[in-house]
The first five atom37 places (N, CA, C, CB, O) and aatype in JSON, in Angstrom:
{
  "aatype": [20, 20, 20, 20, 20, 20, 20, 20, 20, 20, 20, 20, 20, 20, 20, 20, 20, 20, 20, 20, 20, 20, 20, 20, 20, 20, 20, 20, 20, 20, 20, 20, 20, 20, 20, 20, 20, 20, 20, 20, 20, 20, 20, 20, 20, 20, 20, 20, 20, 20, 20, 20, 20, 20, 20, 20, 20, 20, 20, 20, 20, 20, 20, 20, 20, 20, 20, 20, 20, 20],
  "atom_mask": [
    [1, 1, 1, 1, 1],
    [1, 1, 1, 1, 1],
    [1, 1, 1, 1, 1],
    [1, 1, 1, 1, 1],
    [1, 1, 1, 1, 1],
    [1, 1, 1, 1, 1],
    [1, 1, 1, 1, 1],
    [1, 1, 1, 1, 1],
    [1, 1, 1, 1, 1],
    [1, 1, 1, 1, 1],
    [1, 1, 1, 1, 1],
    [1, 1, 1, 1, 1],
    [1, 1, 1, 1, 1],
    [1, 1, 1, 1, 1],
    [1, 1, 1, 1, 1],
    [1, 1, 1, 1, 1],
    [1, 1, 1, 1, 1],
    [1, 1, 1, 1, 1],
    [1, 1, 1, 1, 1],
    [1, 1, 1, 1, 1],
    [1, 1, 1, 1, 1],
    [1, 1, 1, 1, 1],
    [1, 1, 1, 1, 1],
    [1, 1, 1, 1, 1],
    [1, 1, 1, 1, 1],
    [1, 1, 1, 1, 1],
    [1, 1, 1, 1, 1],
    [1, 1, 1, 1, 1],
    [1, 1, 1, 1, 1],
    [1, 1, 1, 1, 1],
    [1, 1, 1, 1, 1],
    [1, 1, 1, 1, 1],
    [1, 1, 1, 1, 1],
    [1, 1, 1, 1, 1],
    [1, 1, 1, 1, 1],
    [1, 1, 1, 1, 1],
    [1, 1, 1, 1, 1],
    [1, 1, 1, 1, 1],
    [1, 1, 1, 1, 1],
    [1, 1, 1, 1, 1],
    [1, 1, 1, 1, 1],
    [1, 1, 1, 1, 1],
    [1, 1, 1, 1, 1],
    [1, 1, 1, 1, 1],
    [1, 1, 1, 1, 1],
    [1, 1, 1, 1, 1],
    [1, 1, 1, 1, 1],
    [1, 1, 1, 1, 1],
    [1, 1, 1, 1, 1],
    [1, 1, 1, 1, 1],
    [1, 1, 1, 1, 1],
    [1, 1, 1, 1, 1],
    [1, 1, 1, 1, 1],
    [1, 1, 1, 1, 1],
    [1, 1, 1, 1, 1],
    [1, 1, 1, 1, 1],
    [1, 1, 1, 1, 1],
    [1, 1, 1, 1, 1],
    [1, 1, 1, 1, 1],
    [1, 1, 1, 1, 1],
    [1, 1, 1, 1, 1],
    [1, 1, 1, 1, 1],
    [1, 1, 1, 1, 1],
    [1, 1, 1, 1, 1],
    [1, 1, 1, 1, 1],
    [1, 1, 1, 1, 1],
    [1, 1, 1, 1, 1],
    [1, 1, 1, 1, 1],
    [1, 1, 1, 1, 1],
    [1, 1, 1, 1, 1]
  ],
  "atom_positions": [
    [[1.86, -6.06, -14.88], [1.17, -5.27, -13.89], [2.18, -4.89, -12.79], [-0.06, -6.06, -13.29], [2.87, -5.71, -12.17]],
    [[2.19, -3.67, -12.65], [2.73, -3.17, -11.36], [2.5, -3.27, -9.67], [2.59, -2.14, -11.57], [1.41, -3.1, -9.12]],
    [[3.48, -3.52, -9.14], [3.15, -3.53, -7.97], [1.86, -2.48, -7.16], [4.39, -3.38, -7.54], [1.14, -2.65, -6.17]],
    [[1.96, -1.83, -7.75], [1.25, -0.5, -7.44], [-0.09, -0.83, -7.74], [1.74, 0.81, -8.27], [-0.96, -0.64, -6.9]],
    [[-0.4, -1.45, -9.16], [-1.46, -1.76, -9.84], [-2.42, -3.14, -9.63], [-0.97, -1.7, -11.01], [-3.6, -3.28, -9.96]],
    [[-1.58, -4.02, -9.03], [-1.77, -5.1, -7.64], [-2.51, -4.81, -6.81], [-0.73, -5.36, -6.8], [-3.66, -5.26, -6.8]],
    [[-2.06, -3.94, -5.86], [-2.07, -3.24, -4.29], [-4.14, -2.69, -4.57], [-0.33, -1.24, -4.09], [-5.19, -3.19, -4.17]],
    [[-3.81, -1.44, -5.46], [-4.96, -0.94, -6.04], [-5.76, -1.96, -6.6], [-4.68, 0.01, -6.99], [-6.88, -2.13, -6.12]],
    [[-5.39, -2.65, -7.52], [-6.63, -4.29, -7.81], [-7.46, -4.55, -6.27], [-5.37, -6.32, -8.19], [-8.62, -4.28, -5.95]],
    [[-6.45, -5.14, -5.57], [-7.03, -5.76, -4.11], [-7.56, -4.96, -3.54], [-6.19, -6.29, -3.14], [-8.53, -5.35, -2.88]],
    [[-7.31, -3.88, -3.5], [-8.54, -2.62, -2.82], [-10.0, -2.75, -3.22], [-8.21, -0.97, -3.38], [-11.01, -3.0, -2.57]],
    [[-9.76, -2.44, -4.74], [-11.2, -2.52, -4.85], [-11.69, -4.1, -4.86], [-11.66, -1.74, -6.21], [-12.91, -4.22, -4.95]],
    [[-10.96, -5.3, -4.79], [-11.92, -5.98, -4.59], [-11.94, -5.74, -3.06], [-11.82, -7.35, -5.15], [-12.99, -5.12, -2.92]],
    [[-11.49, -5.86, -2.07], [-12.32, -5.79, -0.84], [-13.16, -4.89, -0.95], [-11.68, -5.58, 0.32], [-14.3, -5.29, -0.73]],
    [[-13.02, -3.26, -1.34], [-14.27, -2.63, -2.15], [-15.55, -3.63, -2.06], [-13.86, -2.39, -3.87], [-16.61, -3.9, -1.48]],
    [[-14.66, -3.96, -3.04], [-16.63, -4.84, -3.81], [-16.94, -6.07, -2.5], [-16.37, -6.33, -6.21], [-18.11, -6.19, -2.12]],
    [[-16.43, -6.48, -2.2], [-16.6, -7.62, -0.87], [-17.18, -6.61, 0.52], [-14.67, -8.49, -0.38], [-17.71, -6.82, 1.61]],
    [[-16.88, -5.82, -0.01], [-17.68, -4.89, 1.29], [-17.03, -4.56, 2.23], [-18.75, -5.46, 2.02], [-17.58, -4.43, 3.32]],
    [[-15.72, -4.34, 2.08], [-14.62, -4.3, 2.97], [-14.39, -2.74, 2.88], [-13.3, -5.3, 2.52], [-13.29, -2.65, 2.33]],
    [[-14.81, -1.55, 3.12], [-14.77, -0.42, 2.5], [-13.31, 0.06, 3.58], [-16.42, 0.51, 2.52], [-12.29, 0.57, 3.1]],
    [[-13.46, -0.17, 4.8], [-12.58, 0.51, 5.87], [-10.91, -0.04, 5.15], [-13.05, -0.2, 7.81], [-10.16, 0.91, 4.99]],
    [[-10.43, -1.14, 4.82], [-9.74, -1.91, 4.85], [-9.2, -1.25, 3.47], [-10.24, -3.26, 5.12], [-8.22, -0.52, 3.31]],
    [[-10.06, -1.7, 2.61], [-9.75, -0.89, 1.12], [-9.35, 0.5, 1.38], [-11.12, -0.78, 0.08], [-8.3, 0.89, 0.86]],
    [[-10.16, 1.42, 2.23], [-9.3, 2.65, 2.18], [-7.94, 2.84, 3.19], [-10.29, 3.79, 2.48], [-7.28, 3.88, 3.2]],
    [[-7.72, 1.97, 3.83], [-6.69, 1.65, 4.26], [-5.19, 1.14, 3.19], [-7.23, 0.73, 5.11], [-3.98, 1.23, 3.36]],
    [[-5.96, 0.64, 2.19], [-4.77, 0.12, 1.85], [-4.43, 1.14, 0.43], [-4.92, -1.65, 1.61], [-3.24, 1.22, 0.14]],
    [[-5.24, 1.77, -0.29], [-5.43, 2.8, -0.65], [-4.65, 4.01, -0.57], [-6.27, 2.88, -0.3], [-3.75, 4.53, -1.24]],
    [[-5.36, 4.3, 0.6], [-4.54, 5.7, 1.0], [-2.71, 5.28, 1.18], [-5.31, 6.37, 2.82], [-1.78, 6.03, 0.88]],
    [[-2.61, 4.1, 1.67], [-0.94, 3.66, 2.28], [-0.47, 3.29, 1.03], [-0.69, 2.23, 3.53], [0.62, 3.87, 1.01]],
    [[-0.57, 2.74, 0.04], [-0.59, 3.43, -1.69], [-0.22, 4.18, -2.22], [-1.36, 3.79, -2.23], [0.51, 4.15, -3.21]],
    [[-0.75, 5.23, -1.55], [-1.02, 6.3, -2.61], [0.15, 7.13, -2.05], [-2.66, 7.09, -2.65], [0.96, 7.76, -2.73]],
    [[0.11, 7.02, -0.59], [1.79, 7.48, 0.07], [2.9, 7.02, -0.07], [2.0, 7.43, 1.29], [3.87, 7.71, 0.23]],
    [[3.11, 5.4, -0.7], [4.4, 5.28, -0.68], [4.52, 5.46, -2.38], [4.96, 3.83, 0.1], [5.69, 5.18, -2.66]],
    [[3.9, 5.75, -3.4], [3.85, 6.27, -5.04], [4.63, 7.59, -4.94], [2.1, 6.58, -5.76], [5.67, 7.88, -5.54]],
    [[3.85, 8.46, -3.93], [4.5, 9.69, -3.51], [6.1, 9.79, -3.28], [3.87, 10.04, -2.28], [7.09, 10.2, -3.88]],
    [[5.78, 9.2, -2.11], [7.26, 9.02, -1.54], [8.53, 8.38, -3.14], [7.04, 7.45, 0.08], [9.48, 8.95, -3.68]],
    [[8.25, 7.81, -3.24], [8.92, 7.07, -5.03], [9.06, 8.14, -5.35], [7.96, 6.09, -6.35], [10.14, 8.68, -5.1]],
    [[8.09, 8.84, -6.0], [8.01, 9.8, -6.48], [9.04, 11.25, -6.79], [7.17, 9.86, -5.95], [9.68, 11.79, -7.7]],
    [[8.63, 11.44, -5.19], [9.25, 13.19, -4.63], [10.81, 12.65, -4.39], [8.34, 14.06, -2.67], [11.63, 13.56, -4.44]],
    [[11.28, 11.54, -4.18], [12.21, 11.15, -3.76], [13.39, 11.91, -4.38], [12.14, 9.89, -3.86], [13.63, 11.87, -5.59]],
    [[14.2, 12.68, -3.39], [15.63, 13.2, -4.0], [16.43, 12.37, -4.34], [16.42, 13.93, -3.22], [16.5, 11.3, -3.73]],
    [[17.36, 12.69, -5.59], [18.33, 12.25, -5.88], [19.18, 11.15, -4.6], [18.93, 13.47, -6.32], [19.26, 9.93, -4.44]],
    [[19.68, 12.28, -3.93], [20.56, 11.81, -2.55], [19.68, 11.07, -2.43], [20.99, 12.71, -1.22], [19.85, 10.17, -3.25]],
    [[18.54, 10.85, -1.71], [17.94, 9.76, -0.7], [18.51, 8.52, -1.46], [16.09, 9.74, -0.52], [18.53, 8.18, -2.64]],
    [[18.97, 7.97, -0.29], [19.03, 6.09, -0.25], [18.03, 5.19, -0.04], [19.81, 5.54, 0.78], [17.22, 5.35, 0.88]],
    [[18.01, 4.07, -0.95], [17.08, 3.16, -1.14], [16.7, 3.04, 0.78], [17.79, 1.62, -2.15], [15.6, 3.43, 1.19]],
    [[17.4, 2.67, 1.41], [17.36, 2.86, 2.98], [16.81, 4.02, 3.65], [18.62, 2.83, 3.48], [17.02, 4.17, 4.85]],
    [[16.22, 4.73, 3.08], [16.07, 6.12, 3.19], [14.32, 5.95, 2.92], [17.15, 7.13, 1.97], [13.53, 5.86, 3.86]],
    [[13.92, 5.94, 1.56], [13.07, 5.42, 1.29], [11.69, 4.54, 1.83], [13.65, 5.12, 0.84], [10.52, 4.68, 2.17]],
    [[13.19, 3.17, 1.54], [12.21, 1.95, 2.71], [11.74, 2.43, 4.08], [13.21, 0.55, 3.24], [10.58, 2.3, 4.48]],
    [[12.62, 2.93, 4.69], [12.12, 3.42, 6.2], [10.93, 4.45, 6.36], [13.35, 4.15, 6.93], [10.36, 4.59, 7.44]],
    [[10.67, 4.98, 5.52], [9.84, 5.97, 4.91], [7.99, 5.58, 4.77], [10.59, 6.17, 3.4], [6.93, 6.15, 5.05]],
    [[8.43, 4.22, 4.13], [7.08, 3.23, 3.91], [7.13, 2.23, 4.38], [6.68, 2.86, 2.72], [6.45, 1.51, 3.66]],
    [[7.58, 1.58, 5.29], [7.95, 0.42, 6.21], [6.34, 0.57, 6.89], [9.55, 0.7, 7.42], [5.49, -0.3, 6.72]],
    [[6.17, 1.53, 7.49], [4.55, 1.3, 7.91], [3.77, 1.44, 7.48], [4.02, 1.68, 8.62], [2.67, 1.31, 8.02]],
    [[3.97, 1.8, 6.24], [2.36, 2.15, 5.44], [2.35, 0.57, 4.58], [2.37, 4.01, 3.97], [1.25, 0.3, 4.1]],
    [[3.18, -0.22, 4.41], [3.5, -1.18, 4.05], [2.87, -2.62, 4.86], [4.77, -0.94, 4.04], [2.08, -3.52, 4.55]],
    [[3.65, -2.3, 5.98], [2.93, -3.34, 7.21], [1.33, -2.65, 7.26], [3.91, -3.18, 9.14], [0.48, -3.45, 6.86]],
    [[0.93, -1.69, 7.57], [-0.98, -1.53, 7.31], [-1.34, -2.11, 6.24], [-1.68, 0.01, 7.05], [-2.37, -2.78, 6.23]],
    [[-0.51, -1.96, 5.05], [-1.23, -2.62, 3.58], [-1.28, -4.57, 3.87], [0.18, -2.11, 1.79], [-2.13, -5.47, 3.88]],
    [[-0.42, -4.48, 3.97], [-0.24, -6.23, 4.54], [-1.31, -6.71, 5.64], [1.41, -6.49, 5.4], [-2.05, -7.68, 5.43]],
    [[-1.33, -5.95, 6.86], [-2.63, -6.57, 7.73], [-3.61, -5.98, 7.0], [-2.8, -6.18, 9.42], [-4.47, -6.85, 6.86]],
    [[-3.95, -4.98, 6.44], [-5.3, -5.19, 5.88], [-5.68, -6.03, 5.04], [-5.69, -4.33, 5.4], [-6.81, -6.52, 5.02]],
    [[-4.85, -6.25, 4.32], [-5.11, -7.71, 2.94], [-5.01, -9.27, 4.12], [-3.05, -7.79, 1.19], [-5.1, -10.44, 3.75]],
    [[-4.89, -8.98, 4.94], [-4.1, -10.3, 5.73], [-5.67, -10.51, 6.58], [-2.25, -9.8, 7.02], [-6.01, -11.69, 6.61]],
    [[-6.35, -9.83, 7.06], [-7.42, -9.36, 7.35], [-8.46, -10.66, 6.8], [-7.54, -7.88, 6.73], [-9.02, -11.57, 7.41]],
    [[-8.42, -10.33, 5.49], [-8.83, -11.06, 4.52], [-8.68, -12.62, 3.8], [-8.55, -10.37, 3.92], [-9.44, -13.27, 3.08]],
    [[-7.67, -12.83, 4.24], [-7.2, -14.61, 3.48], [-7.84, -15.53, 4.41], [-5.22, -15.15, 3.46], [-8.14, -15.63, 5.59]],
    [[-7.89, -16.05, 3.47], [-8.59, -17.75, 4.57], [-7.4, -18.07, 4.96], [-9.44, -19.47, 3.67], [-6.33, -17.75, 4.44]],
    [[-7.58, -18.67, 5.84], [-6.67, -19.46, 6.57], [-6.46, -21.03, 6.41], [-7.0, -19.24, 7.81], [-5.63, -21.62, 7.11]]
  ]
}
């Protein structure tokens, strides 16, 4: 399973837990850094990249973080 395919798992379970705001939070910040992978030029540097999804990354993390017992 892919990282990607992870990320999307845990969505919909907060989905199903009733977490709808959180899930589309982590979702949508997903679905932007696939993109970003994606469209990515040749030239761009892995550093290039990361900086790119560094925050859609940290939203995916507090929203799942949101969630764990403590």
């Amino acid at each position: 399973m892919t990282l990607e395919e992870k990320v999307r798992k845990a969505a919909q379970e907060l989905r199903r837990t009733g977490h709808h705001e959180d899930a589309e939070v982590v979702e949508r910040n997903i679905e932007y850094i696939s993109r970003v992978w994606k469209d990515s030029p040749p030239t761009a540097t892995l550093g290039d990249d990361l900086a790119d999804v560094q925050d859609c990354i940290q939203r995916i993390l507090t929203a799942l973080g949101n969630h764990v017992a403590a």
